[in-house]
N, C-alpha and C positions, 0 to 999 in steps of 0.2 A: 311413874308407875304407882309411886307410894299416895300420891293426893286422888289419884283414879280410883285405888283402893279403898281408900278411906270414903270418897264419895260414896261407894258401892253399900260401904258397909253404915253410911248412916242411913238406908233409905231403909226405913221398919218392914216394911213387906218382904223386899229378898231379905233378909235377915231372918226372916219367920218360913219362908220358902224354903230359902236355903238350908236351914236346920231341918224343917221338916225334911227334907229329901235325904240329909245324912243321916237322920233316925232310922227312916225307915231302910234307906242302902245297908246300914250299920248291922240291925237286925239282921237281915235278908242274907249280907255275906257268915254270919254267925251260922245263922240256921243253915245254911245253904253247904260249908265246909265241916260243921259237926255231923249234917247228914250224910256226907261222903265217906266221914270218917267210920259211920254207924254201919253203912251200907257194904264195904270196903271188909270192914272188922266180921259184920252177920254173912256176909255172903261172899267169903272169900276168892272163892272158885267159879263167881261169877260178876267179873269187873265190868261187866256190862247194864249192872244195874246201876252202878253208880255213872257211866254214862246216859241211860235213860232218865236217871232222874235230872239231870243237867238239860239234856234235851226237851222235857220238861217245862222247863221256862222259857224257851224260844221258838216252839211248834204254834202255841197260840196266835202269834203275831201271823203267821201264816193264812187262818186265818180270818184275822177281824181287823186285817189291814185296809181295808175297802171304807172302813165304817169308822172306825178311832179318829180321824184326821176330821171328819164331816163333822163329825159328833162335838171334837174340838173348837171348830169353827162357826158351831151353830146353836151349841149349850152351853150356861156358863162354867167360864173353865175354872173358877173357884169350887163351883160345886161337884166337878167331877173328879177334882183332885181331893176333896176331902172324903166322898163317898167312895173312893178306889181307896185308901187308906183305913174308910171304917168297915167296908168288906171283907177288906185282907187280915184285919185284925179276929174277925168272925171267923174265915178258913183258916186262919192259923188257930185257933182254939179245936175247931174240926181234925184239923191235921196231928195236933196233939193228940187225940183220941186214935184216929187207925194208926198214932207210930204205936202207941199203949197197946193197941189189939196187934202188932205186927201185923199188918193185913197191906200187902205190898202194894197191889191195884190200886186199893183206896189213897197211897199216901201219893201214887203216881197222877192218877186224877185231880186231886185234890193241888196238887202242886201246878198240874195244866193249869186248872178252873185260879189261883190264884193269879198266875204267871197272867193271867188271858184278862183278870180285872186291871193287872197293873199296865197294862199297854195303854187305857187309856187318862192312867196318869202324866206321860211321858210326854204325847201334846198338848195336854191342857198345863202344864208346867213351862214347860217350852215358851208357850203363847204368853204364858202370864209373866215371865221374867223378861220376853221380851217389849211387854210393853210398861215393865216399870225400870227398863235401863236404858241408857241412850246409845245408838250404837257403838260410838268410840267404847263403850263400858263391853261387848259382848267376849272379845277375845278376851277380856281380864275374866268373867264371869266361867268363861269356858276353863279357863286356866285354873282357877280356884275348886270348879266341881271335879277336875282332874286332880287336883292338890288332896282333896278330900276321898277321893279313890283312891291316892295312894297309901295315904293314911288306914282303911279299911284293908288295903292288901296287907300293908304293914302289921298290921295288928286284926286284921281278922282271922288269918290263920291262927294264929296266936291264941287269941282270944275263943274260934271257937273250937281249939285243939281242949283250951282251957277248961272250959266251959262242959264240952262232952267228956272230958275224964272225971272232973269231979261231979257235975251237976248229971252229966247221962243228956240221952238226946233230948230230953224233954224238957231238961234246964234251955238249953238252945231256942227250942223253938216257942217255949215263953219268953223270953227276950225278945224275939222275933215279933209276937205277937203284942209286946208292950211297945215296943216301938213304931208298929202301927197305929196303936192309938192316940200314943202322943203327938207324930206327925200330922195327926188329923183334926187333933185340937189346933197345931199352929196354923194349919190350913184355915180353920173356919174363924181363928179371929185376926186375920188378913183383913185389911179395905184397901180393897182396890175401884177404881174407878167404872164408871159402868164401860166404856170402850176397853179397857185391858179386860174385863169380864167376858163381855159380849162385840166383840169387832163387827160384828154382821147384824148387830141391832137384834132386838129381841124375837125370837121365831119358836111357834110350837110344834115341837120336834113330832110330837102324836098325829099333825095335822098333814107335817111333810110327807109330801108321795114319796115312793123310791124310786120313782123317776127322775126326783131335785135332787135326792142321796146320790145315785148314780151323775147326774150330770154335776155336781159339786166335786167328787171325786177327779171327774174325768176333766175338771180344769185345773184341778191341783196337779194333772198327770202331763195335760198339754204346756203349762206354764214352765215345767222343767224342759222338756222338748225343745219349748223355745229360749230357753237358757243354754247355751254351749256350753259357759264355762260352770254353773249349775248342774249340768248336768255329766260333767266331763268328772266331778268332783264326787259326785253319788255314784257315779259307777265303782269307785275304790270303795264303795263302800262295803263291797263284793271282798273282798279282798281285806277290808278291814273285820266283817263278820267271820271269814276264815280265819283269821290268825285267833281272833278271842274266843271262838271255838275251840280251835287248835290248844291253845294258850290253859285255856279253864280245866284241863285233866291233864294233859301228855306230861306235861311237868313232874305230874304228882307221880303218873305210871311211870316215869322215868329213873327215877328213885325208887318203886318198890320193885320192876320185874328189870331193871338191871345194876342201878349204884347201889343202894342202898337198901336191900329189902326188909331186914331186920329192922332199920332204925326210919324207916320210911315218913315217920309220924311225925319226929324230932326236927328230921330232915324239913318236912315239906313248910313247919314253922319259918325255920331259918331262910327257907326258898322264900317266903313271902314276906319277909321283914327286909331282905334282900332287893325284891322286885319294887317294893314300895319303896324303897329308898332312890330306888334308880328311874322310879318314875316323879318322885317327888323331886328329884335333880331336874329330870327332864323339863319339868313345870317351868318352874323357878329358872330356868336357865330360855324358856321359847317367852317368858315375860321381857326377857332382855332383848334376846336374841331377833324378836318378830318384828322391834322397832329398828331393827338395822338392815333387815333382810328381807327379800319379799316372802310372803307365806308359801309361795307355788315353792319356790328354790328349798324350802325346808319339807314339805311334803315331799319332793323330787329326791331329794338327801336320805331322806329318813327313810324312804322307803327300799330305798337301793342298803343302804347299811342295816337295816334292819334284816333285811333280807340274807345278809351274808353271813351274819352271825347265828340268826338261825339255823342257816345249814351248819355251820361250826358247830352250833352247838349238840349236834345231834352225832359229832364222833366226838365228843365228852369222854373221857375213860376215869372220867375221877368226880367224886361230886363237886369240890375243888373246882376244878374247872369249870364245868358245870356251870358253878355259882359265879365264875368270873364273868364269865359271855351271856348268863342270864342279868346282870346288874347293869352290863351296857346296852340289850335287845332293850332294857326297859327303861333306859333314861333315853334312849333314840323313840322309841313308840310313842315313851310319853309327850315327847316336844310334837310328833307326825299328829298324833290323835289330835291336840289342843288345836294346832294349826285347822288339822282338820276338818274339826265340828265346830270351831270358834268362828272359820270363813261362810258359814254358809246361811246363820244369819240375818249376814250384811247382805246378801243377794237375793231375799225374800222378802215379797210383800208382807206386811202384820196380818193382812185379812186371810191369807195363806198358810200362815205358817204351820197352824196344825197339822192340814194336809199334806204339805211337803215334809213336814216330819211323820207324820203317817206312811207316808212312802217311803221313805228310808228305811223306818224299822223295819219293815216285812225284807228289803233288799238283807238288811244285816242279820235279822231271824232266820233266812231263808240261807246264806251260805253258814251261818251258823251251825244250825240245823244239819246242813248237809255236811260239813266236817264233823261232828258227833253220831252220825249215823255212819260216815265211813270208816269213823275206828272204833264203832261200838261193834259193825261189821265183820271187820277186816280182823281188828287187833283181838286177841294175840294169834288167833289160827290161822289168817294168812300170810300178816305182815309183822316186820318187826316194830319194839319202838321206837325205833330211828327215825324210821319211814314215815311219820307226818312231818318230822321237824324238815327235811327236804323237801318235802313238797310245798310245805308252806313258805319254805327260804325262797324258793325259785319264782311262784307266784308272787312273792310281793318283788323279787327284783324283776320280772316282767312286768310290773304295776309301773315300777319305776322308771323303767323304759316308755312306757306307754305316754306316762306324765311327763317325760324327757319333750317328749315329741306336738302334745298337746297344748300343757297348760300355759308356759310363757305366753302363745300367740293368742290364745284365751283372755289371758289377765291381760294383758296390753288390749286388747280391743275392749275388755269390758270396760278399764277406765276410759280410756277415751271415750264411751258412750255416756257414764256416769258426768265427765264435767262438760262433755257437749249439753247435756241435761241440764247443766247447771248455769250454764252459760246465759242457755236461752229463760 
């Protein structure tokens, strides 16, 4: 594991990728948790906007899913990832101005209109790290961008509890907005090769009918079709956009409208230095663990025990407790996710990969989406807030059922296709 590492990390391009993508995640979870706190604080009586504005960054993928993956696969993905970078760094200076005017619309938009540039950083980075690692490299890659998310859980609450008590939201969201543009400097003194650039050889994108748009997509759509275990593994994907849905607020409301509500703020720090800890276990332990085990049997695992402490956690009567059953949901998630996103890959063409990470996002945007619309809905006038953490407990252990039943027959046929392939 330590020499795979090491390999990884002498190669200057991911190194310059990889930073850029924590600068700008880094900002983003700052601005993103100072604004909840600002939204939370200004509009107490309406915890719904701080779900909207959540919602916010995943209705876009919705969408310009059709079009991010083509776009991926047929412009260079150098230059889409630095110009998504030097955009965001422009509406984040935008965005400072209407939180200045308190003008709510504008800061809701402007968060879409962000959200909606940065989809199509996610395939053109996808593509480009795939074609400067070798596959044996992709689960450590994957393990590491999770390493670095739990880090930003760890210290982004933290950080932008920090950040908006002494600096104000606007401290926040300049950070935010310096971290775009430094990501976007590391992006443009990248060299990468012209096939990691352009897999599909050079094409002018002004020139292409939407004819070739459309029929490009719809072969990134048939290729999983004809992947079972591809696509057997995208369907949780359903299932994984709910729980991070779930996941990105119910916590926090948890603590303000029933453990904690006075000290809600204090609290939600300690929740994310907590979570981060338990996902940075979980990393560090599927780096082990994935060399001994097959990946299906750990997504199968994960998603059954995940499942159960989520509904545990949801008759909590202490924050205490609470914090016990949230530290294990998140060293169990974190091993499921790495597994996860790390298998998928290995089971994609390079000339693909944009679009089938094109289609994924909008899959994870779209139940995302729909669990922040059902408790920006529901909660508090319908339902309690118990009532997501069960819902979300029993749908991933029906996930894991599903995968009980699937995936071993899956991964045994796909390798045997794999070194019949190899054979010949």
């Amino acid at each position: 594991m330590n020499s795979v590492n090491s390999n990884i990390f002498k190669n200057k391009n991911y190194i310059k990728v990889f930073s850029a993508s924590f600068l700008s995640q880094m900002g983003t979870v700052i601005g993103v948790i100072a604004l909840a706190f600002y939204l939370l604080d200004h509009f107490s009586n309406q915890p719904q906007y701080a779900t909207i504005a959540e919602l916010m960054y995943s209705f876009p993928t919705l969408v310009l899913f059709f079009i991010v993956g083509v776009v991926a696969d047929r412009i260079d993905r150098q230059k889409i990832a630095f110009y998504c970078n030097g955009i965001n760094f422009v509406l984040s200076l935008f965005l400072l101005v209407a939180v200045s005017l308190n003008f709510i619309p504008i800061i809701f938009a402007l968060l879409a209109l962000r959200s909606g540039v940065s989809k199509f950083f996610g395939p053109a980075e996808t593509g480009l790290i795939q074609g400067i690692l070798n596959e044996d490299q992709y689960t450590q890659a994957a393990g590491l961008n999770q390493m670095i998310m739990s880090l930003f859980i760890i210290f982004g609450n933290a950080l932008g509890a920090l950040v908006y008590w002494n600096l104000g939201i606007k401290g926040a969201i300049s950070l935010d907005a310096v971290s775009f543009f430094i990501a976007g400097i590391l992006i443009r003194s990248c060299l990468f090769d012209f096939h990691t650039r352009l897999p599909n050889g050079e094409i002018d994108i002004k020139k292409m009918p939407i004819r070739e748009i459309v029929s490009d997509f719809k072969k990134g759509f048939l290729y999983i079709l004809d992947n079972k275990l591809l696509l057997a593994i995208i369907r949780g994907a359903i299932m994984v956009g709910l729980v991070n849905g779930g996941f990105a607020l119910m916590p926090i409301f948890l603590l303000k409208y029933k453990l904690a509500s006075e000290t809600y703020q204090s609290k939600a720090i300690f929740m994310g230095l907590i979570f981060g800890c338990g996902i940075l276990l979980g990393t560090l332990l599927i780096m082990y663990v994935s060399k001994k085990i097959q990946i299906y049997k750990i997504i199968i695992l994960g998603f059954f025990l995940t499942g159960v402490l989520t509904i545990t956690a949801g008759f909590a009567s202490s924050v205490t407790m609470f914090f016990i059953i949230w530290f294990f949901i998140a060293s169990i998630f974190g091993m499921v996710n790495v597994a996860f996103f790390g298998w998928i890959p290995k089971l994609v063409d390079p000339k693909l990969m944009g679009r089938i990470q094109a289609l994924i996002d909008p899959i994870l945007a779209l139940s995302h989406s729909l669990m922040l619309t059902l408790v920006a809905f529901f909660f508090p006038k319908y339902i309690k807030v118990e009532i997501p953490f069960y819902f979300l407990g029993g749908g991933l252990v029906l996930f894991g059922i599903f995968y009980l039943l699937t995936l071993p027959m899956l991964a045994s046929k796909q390798e045997f296709i794999f070194s019949d392939e190899k054979n010949k």
